[in-house]
C-alpha positions as CSV (number, residue, x, y, z in Angstrom):
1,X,51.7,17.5,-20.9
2,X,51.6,14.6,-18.5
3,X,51.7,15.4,-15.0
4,X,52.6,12.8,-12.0
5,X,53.2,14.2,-8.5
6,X,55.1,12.0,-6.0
7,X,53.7,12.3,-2.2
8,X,56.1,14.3,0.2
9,X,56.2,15.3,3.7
10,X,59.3,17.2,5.2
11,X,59.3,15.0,8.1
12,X,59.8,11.9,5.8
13,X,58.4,8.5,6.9
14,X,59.0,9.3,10.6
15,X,55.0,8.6,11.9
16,X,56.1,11.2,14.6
17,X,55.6,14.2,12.3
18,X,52.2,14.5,13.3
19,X,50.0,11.6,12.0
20,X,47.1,10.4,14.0
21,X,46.1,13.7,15.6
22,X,42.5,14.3,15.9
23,X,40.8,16.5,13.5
24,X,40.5,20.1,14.9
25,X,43.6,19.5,17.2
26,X,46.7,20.2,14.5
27,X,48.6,23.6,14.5
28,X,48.2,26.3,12.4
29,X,50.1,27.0,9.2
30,X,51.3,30.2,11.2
31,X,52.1,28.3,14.7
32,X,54.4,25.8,12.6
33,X,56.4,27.8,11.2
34,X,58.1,29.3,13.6
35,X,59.4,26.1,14.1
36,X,60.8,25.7,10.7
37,X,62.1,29.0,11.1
38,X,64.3,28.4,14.2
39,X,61.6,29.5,17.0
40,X,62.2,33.5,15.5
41,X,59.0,35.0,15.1
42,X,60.8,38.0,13.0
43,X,62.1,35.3,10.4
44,X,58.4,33.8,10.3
45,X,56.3,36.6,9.7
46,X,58.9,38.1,6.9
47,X,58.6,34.8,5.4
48,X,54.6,34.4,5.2
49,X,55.3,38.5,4.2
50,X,57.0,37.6,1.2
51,X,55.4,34.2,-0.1
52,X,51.7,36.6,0.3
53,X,53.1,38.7,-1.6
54,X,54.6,36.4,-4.4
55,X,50.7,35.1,-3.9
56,X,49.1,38.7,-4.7
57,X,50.7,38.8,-7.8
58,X,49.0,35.8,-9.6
59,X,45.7,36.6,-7.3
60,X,46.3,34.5,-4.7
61,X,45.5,35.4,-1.0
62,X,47.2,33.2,1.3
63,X,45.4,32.6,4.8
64,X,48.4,31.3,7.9
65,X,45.4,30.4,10.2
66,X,44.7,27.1,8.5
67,X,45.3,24.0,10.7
68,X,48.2,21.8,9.1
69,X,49.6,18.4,9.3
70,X,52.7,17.9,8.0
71,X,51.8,14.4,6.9
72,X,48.8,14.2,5.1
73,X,48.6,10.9,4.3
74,X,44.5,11.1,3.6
75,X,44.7,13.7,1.1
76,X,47.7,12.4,-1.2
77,X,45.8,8.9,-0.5
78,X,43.2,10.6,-2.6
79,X,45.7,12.3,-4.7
80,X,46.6,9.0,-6.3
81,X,43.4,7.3,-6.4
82,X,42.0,10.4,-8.4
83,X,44.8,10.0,-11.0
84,X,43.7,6.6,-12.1
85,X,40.8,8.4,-13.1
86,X,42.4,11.1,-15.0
87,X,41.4,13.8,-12.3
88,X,44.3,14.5,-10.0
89,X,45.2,17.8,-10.9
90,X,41.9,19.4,-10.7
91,X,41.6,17.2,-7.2
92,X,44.9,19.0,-6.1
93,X,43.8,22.4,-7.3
94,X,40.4,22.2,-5.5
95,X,42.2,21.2,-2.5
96,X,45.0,23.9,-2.3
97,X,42.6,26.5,-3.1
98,X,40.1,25.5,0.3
99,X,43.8,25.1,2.1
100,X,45.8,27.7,1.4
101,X,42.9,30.7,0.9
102,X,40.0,29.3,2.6
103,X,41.4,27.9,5.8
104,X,39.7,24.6,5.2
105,X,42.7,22.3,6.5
106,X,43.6,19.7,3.3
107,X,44.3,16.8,6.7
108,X,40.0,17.2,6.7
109,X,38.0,14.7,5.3
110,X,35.4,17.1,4.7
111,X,37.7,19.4,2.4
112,X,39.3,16.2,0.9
113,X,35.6,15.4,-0.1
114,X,34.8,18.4,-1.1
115,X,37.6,19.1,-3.4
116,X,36.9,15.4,-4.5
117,X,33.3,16.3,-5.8
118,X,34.3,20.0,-7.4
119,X,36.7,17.6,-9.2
120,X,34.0,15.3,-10.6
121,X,34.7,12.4,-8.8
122,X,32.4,10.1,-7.4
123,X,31.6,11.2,-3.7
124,X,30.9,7.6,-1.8
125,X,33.5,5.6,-3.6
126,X,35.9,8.4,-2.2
127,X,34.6,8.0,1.1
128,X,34.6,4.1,1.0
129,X,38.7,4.2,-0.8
130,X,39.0,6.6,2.8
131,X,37.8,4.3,4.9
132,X,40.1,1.3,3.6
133,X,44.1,1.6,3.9
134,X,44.4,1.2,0.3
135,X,47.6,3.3,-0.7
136,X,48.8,4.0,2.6
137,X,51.6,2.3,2.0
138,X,52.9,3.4,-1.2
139,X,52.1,7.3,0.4
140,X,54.3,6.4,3.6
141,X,57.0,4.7,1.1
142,X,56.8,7.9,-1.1
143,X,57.8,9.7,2.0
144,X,61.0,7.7,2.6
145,X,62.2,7.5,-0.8
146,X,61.9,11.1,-1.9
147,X,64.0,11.8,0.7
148,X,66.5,9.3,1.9
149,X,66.1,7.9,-1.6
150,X,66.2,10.7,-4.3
151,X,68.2,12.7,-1.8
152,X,65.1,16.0,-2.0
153,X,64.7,17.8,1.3
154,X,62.9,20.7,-0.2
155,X,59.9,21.2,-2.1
156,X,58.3,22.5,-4.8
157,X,60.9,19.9,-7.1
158,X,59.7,20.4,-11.0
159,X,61.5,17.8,-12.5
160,X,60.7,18.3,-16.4
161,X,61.1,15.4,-19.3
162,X,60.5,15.8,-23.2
163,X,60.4,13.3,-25.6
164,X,64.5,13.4,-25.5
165,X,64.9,12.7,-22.1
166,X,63.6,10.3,-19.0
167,X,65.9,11.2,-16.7
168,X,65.5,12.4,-13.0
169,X,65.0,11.3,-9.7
170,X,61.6,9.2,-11.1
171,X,63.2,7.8,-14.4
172,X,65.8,5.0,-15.3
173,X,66.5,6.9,-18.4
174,X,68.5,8.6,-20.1
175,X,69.2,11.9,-21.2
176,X,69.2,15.5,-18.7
177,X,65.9,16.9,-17.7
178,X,65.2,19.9,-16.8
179,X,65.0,20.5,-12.7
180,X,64.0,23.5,-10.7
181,X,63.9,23.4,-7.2
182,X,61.5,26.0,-5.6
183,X,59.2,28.4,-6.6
184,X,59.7,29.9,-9.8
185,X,57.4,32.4,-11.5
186,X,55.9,32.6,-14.9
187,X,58.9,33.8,-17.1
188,X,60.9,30.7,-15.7
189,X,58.5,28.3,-16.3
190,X,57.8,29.7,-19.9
191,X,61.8,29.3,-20.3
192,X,61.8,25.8,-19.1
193,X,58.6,25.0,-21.9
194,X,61.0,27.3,-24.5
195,X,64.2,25.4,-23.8
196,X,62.5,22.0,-24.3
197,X,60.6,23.3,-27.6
198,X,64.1,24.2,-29.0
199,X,65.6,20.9,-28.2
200,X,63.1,18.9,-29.6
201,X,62.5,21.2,-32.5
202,X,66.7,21.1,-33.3
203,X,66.9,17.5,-33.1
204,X,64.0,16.8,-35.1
205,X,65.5,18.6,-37.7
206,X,69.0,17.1,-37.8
């Protein structure tokens, strides 16, 4: 399975969502969302209630007291510089795991180098690609287009091709592929992987 993931950021390219603020000085993962829930603390903590729990069941124990930036333009920087190197997913994996359970903020270049090393990449040359602005701009143009472009204003977006289909917000193909927007849990996923299996297996066979 090929994977490619497309940097997002619910704020878009607007550099007002939060870019630029110092280390140490961004909100917490609790403190925004009340925001994003309308200011109504009720509506906030029911919702960090039920995605902890949704967490629990695949072992997962979500901490809310992580400091967040809605634009993380450092961290999917490094995102797609570890993909050329085949190592993106177990770069993102590293990372969510320190953000999301360890309250080591994924905006921190320490965690982002961190996760880059449990990932097997080379250290320095992550800190020197850090230090440049090289893809910068295709993260802040990633930003744009994924929203005012491909028209997606929430995310997780699973957008799933076989060997039928290249179709999508990301493709100029043809054929339909498979979408599912949100969180979905292992029996949906294992559909998705079925459904594909059948089409490919019933159209090799005509």
């Amino acid at each position: 399975m090929n994977v490619t993931r497309h940097p997002y950021s619910f704020q878009g390219d607007n550099p007002s969502g939060g870019v630029g603020r110092p280390e140490g000085n961004e909100k917490t993962w609790h403190e925004s969302l009340l925001g994003y829930c309308g200011g109504d603390p009720k509506t906030r903590d029911n919702a960090e209630e039920g995605m902890r729990e949704l967490g629990r069941r695949v072992g997962i124990e979500l901490d809310y007291n992580v400091q967040t930036n809605w634009q993380p333009i450092d961290s999917q920087r490094v995102m797609l510089w570890a993909k050329r190197f085949g190592k993106a997913e177990k770069y993102m994996s590293g990372l969510a795991q320190r953000h999301f359970e360890q309250r080591q903020s994924a905006s921190h270049r320490a965690t982002i180098l961190e996760a880059a090393e449990e990932a097997g990449l080379d250290v320095e040359a992550a800190r020197d690609f850090l230090d440049s602005d090289e893809l910068r701009a295709e993260v802040w143009a990633s930003y744009g287009d994924t929203i005012h472009k491909k028209g997606i204003h929430a995310i997780p977006y699973f957008v799933f091709n076989s060997p039928l289909t290249s179709g999508g917000p990301f493709r100029t193909g043809s054929g339909e592929p498979i979408v599912v927007n949100g969180s979905g849990d292992e029996q949906q996923f294992l559909g998705v992987f079925e459904q594909l299996y059948r089409d490919v297996d019933r159209k090799g066979a005509l």
